[in-house]
N, C-alpha and C positions, 0 to 999 in steps of 0.2 A: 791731111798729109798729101793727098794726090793734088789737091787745091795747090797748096806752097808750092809740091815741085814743078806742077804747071809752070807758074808765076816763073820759079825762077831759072825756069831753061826756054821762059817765053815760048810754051807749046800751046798755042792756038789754031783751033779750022772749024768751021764752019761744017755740021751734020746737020742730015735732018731726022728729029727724034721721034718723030711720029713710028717709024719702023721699032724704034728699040722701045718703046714703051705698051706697044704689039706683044712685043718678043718679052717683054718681063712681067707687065702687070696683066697682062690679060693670062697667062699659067698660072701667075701669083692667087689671083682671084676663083679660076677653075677649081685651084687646088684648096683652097679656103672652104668654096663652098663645096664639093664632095667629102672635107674631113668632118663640116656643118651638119650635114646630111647622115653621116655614119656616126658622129655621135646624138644626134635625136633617134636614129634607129635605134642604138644600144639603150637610150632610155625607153623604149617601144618595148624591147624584147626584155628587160629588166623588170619592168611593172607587170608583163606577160609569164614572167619568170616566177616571181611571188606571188601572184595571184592564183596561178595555177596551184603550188607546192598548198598555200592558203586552203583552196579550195577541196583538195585531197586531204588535207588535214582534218578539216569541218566534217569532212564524208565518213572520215574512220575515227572520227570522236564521236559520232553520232552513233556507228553501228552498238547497238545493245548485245549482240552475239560476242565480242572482244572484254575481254576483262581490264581494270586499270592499269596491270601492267605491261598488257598486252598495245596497250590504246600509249602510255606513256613510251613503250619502244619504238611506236612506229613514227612517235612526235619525234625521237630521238635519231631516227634514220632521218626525215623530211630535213632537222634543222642540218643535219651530216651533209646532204648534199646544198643544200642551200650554201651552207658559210664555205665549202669545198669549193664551190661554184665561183663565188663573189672571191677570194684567194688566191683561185688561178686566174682571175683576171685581172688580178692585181698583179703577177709575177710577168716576168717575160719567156718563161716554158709555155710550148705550145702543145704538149703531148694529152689528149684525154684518156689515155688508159685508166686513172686512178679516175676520174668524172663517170666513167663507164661504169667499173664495180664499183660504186656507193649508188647510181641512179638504180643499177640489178637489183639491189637490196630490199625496194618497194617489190618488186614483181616476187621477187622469194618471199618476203613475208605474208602478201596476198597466200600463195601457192601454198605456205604454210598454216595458213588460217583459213583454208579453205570451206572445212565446216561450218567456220564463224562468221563466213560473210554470206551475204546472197549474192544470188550472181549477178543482178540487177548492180549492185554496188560493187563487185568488179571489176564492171564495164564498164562503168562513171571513171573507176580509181583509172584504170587502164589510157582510158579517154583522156583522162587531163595529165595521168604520166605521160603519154603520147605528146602533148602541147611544152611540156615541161620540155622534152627531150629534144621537141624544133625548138625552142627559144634557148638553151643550151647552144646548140649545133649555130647559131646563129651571133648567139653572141663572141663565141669560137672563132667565126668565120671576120670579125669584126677586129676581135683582139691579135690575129695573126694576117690579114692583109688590109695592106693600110694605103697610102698613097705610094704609086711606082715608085720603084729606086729612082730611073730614069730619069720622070720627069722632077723629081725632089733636086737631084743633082743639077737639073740645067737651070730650075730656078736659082737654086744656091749659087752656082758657076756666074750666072748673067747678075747677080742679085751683087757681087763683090769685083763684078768688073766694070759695070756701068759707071760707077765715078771716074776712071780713067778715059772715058768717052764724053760724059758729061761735062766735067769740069772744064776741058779744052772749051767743050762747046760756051758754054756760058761765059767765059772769059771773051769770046771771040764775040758773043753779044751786046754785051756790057761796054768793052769797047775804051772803058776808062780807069786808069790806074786809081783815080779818086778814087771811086766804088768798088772795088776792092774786098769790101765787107758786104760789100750785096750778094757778091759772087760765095763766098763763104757761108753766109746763112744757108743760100739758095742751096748748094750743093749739099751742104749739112743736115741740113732742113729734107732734101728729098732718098737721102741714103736713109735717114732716120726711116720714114715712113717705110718707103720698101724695106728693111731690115725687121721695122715692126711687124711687118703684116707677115712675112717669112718666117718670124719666132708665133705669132699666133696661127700660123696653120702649122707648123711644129706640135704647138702644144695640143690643138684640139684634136689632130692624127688621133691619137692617143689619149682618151678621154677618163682610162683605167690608173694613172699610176699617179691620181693626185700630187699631182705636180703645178699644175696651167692651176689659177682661178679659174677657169671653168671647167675642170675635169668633173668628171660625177663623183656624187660620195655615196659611194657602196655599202653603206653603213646604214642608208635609209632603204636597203631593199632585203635587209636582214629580216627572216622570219619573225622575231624576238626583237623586235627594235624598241 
Protein backbone atom coordinates (compact mmCIF):
# COMPACT_ATOMS: atom_id res chain seq x y z
CA UNK A 1 0.00 0.00 0.00
CA UNK A 2 2.63 2.68 1.09
CA UNK A 3 4.66 1.01 -2.09
CA UNK A 4 1.66 2.18 -4.79
CA UNK A 5 1.10 5.50 -3.04
CA UNK A 6 4.74 6.18 -3.28
CA UNK A 7 4.58 5.33 -7.11
CA UNK A 8 1.70 7.28 -7.67
CA UNK A 9 2.30 10.86 -6.19
CA UNK A 10 6.03 9.98 -7.37
CA UNK A 11 7.40 10.39 -3.75
CA UNK A 12 11.02 9.62 -3.89
CA UNK A 13 14.51 10.77 -1.71
CA UNK A 14 17.30 9.41 -1.09
CA UNK A 15 17.99 8.34 3.15
CA UNK A 16 20.51 6.82 4.60
CA UNK A 17 19.29 3.56 6.32
CA UNK A 18 21.88 2.46 8.25
CA UNK A 19 20.50 4.90 11.24
CA UNK A 20 16.97 3.30 10.89
CA UNK A 21 17.83 -0.12 11.02
CA UNK A 22 19.99 0.97 14.33
CA UNK A 23 16.84 2.43 15.54
CA UNK A 24 14.64 -0.85 14.69
CA UNK A 25 16.37 -4.07 14.40
CA UNK A 26 18.98 -3.59 16.99
CA UNK A 27 15.72 -3.06 20.02
CA UNK A 28 13.96 -5.64 17.80
CA UNK A 29 16.74 -8.22 18.71
CA UNK A 30 17.51 -6.73 22.40
CA UNK A 31 14.01 -7.40 23.05
CA UNK A 32 13.98 -11.01 21.52
CA UNK A 33 16.75 -11.98 23.28
CA UNK A 34 15.84 -10.81 27.06
CA UNK A 35 12.07 -12.58 26.32
CA UNK A 36 14.73 -15.88 25.30
CA UNK A 37 16.27 -15.48 28.43
CA UNK A 38 13.09 -15.15 30.62
CA UNK A 39 11.55 -18.01 29.13
CA UNK A 40 14.66 -20.50 29.82
CA UNK A 41 14.58 -18.98 33.34
CA UNK A 42 10.74 -20.01 33.70
CA UNK A 43 11.85 -23.55 32.45
CA UNK A 44 14.82 -23.27 35.37
CA UNK A 45 12.59 -22.35 38.01
CA UNK A 46 9.71 -24.83 36.65
CA UNK A 47 11.95 -28.12 36.97
CA UNK A 48 13.08 -26.39 40.37
CA UNK A 49 9.50 -26.13 41.21
CA UNK A 50 8.70 -29.91 40.87
CA UNK A 51 11.47 -31.35 41.95
CA UNK A 52 11.52 -29.64 44.98
CA UNK A 53 7.29 -30.40 45.80
CA UNK A 54 8.87 -34.17 44.43
CA UNK A 55 11.35 -34.27 46.69
CA UNK A 56 8.99 -33.21 49.99
CA UNK A 57 6.78 -35.82 48.74
CA UNK A 58 9.47 -38.80 48.84
CA UNK A 59 10.38 -37.38 52.48
CA UNK A 60 6.76 -37.54 53.92
CA UNK A 61 6.00 -40.88 52.23
CA UNK A 62 8.79 -42.37 53.55
CA UNK A 63 8.29 -41.09 57.30
CA UNK A 64 6.86 -44.50 59.07
CA UNK A 65 5.44 -42.19 62.04
CA UNK A 66 2.48 -40.74 59.57
CA UNK A 67 -0.28 -43.13 58.88
CA UNK A 68 -1.89 -43.78 55.09
CA UNK A 69 -4.18 -41.23 55.42
CA UNK A 70 -2.22 -39.04 56.89
CA UNK A 71 0.66 -39.59 54.16
CA UNK A 72 -2.37 -39.45 51.37
CA UNK A 73 -3.37 -35.83 52.77
CA UNK A 74 -0.28 -34.31 52.49
CA UNK A 75 0.12 -35.88 48.62
CA UNK A 76 -3.13 -34.08 48.52
CA UNK A 77 -1.92 -30.55 49.85
CA UNK A 78 1.59 -30.95 47.61
CA UNK A 79 -0.52 -31.63 44.27
CA UNK A 80 -3.07 -28.27 45.73
CA UNK A 81 -0.29 -26.22 45.38
CA UNK A 82 1.42 -27.51 42.56
CA UNK A 83 -1.73 -27.49 39.92
CA UNK A 84 -2.59 -23.91 41.97
CA UNK A 85 0.87 -22.85 40.94
CA UNK A 86 0.87 -24.02 37.13
CA UNK A 87 -3.09 -22.03 36.80
CA UNK A 88 -2.08 -18.99 37.98
CA UNK A 89 0.52 -18.90 35.49
CA UNK A 90 -1.61 -19.66 33.13
CA UNK A 91 -4.22 -16.57 34.03
CA UNK A 92 -3.21 -13.06 33.62
CA UNK A 93 -4.02 -12.24 37.68
CA UNK A 94 -1.16 -11.36 39.28
CA UNK A 95 -2.36 -11.55 43.10
CA UNK A 96 -0.50 -14.51 45.32
CA UNK A 97 -2.78 -14.32 48.18
CA UNK A 98 -4.64 -17.60 47.32
CA UNK A 99 -0.50 -19.29 46.39
CA UNK A 100 0.23 -18.03 50.01
CA UNK A 101 -2.60 -20.15 51.86
CA UNK A 102 -2.38 -23.41 50.07
CA UNK A 103 1.82 -23.23 50.14
CA UNK A 104 0.96 -22.45 54.58
CA UNK A 105 -0.76 -25.64 54.46
CA UNK A 106 2.50 -27.89 54.39
CA UNK A 107 3.97 -25.86 57.34
CA UNK A 108 0.46 -26.44 59.28
CA UNK A 109 0.36 -30.08 58.73
CA UNK A 110 4.10 -30.46 59.73
CA UNK A 111 2.98 -28.40 63.01
CA UNK A 112 0.11 -30.73 63.20
CA UNK A 113 2.01 -33.99 62.96
CA UNK A 114 4.46 -32.98 65.03
CA UNK A 115 4.84 -36.08 67.13
CA UNK A 116 4.91 -38.07 63.84
CA UNK A 117 7.79 -36.48 62.36
CA UNK A 118 11.33 -36.21 63.49
CA UNK A 119 12.80 -33.07 63.55
CA UNK A 120 15.60 -34.17 61.39
CA UNK A 121 12.67 -34.57 58.65
CA UNK A 122 11.22 -31.22 59.43
CA UNK A 123 14.05 -29.58 58.59
CA UNK A 124 14.55 -31.34 55.22
CA UNK A 125 10.47 -30.59 54.69
CA UNK A 126 11.12 -26.96 55.76
CA UNK A 127 14.42 -26.87 53.42
CA UNK A 128 12.87 -27.68 50.30
CA UNK A 129 9.46 -25.78 51.11
CA UNK A 130 11.83 -22.98 51.47
CA UNK A 131 13.29 -23.63 47.61
CA UNK A 132 9.67 -24.34 46.61
CA UNK A 133 8.70 -20.86 47.80
CA UNK A 134 11.87 -18.99 45.86
CA UNK A 135 10.99 -20.87 42.71
CA UNK A 136 7.40 -19.69 43.19
CA UNK A 137 8.33 -16.11 43.98
CA UNK A 138 10.20 -16.32 40.73
CA UNK A 139 8.23 -17.65 38.52
CA UNK A 140 5.71 -14.71 39.83
CA UNK A 141 8.29 -12.19 39.05
CA UNK A 142 8.38 -13.63 35.44
CA UNK A 143 4.65 -14.07 34.74
CA UNK A 144 4.05 -10.20 35.88
CA UNK A 145 7.07 -8.20 34.43
CA UNK A 146 7.91 -8.83 31.04
CA UNK A 147 9.46 -6.46 28.35
CA UNK A 148 8.95 -2.41 29.21
CA UNK A 149 5.84 -0.97 27.96
CA UNK A 150 8.25 1.74 26.56
CA UNK A 151 10.47 0.11 24.78
CA UNK A 152 7.56 -2.59 23.24
CA UNK A 153 5.85 0.66 22.07
CA UNK A 154 8.85 2.27 20.15
CA UNK A 155 9.50 -0.95 18.48
CA UNK A 156 5.77 -1.35 17.44
CA UNK A 157 5.68 2.59 16.43
CA UNK A 158 9.12 2.32 14.22
CA UNK A 159 8.11 -1.42 13.31
CA UNK A 160 4.69 0.25 11.10
CA UNK A 161 6.45 3.35 10.09
CA UNK A 162 9.53 2.18 8.37
CA UNK A 163 7.77 1.40 5.08
CA UNK A 164 6.83 4.99 4.68
CA UNK A 165 10.69 5.84 4.81
CA UNK A 166 11.66 2.73 3.16
CA UNK A 167 9.66 2.46 0.29
CA UNK A 168 10.56 6.18 -0.92
CA UNK A 169 13.89 5.17 -0.36
CA UNK A 170 14.03 2.10 -2.62
CA UNK A 171 12.15 3.65 -5.41
CA UNK A 172 14.84 6.45 -5.45
CA UNK A 173 17.45 3.34 -5.78
CA UNK A 174 15.96 1.33 -8.29
CA UNK A 175 15.64 4.18 -10.33
CA UNK A 176 13.42 2.46 -13.09
CA UNK A 177 9.84 2.28 -13.69
CA UNK A 178 10.52 -1.35 -15.40
CA UNK A 179 11.46 -2.76 -11.99
CA UNK A 180 8.83 -1.77 -10.28
CA UNK A 181 8.33 -5.42 -8.83
CA UNK A 182 11.80 -5.39 -7.34
CA UNK A 183 10.79 -2.38 -5.43
CA UNK A 184 7.59 -4.35 -4.26
CA UNK A 185 9.16 -7.80 -3.17
CA UNK A 186 11.96 -5.78 -1.61
CA UNK A 187 9.74 -3.68 0.64
CA UNK A 188 7.27 -6.58 1.11
CA UNK A 189 9.94 -8.88 1.74
CA UNK A 190 11.60 -6.61 4.68
CA UNK A 191 8.29 -5.41 6.45
CA UNK A 192 7.45 -9.17 6.43
CA UNK A 193 10.64 -9.90 8.44
CA UNK A 194 10.58 -7.16 10.82
CA UNK A 195 6.87 -7.72 11.50
CA UNK A 196 7.94 -11.49 12.14
CA UNK A 197 10.45 -10.98 14.38
CA UNK A 198 8.03 -8.27 16.38
CA UNK A 199 5.14 -11.15 16.60
CA UNK A 200 7.96 -13.69 17.91
CA UNK A 201 9.28 -11.58 20.68
CA UNK A 202 5.37 -11.00 21.27
CA UNK A 203 4.80 -14.46 21.70
CA UNK A 204 7.79 -15.66 23.74
CA UNK A 205 7.29 -12.43 26.36
CA UNK A 206 4.90 -14.61 27.56
CA UNK A 207 5.86 -18.13 27.52
CA UNK A 208 2.60 -19.23 30.07
CA UNK A 209 -0.54 -18.77 27.97
CA UNK A 210 -0.01 -21.40 25.17
CA UNK A 211 -0.56 -19.50 22.54
CA UNK A 212 3.26 -19.02 20.51
CA UNK A 213 4.55 -22.72 19.42
CA UNK A 214 6.97 -22.07 21.80
CA UNK A 215 5.19 -21.27 24.89
CA UNK A 216 5.93 -24.00 27.66
CA UNK A 217 3.37 -26.71 28.36
CA UNK A 218 2.77 -26.74 31.91
CA UNK A 219 1.21 -29.87 31.88
CA UNK A 220 4.79 -31.57 31.96
CA UNK A 221 5.53 -29.93 35.32
CA UNK A 222 2.48 -31.39 36.84
CA UNK A 223 3.22 -33.53 39.91
CA UNK A 224 0.99 -36.44 38.43
CA UNK A 225 1.84 -36.27 34.88
Amino acid sequence: MVTFLAYSFNIRFNVDLTLLHIAIIFPLVFTIRGSFRRREKALEHLSAFRSNLKTVQAFLMSNNGLTEQEKTESVDILIEINETVLQHLAKTTYSLKELDIITDKVFQFTLEKDSSLKRSLRDKVFRFMRDVHRSIENLHSIHSHRTPISLKAYCGVFVYVFPFIYAPTIIYAVDSESLYWVVYIVVILTEFILISLYNIQDDLEYPFDNIGTDDINLDNFKISR
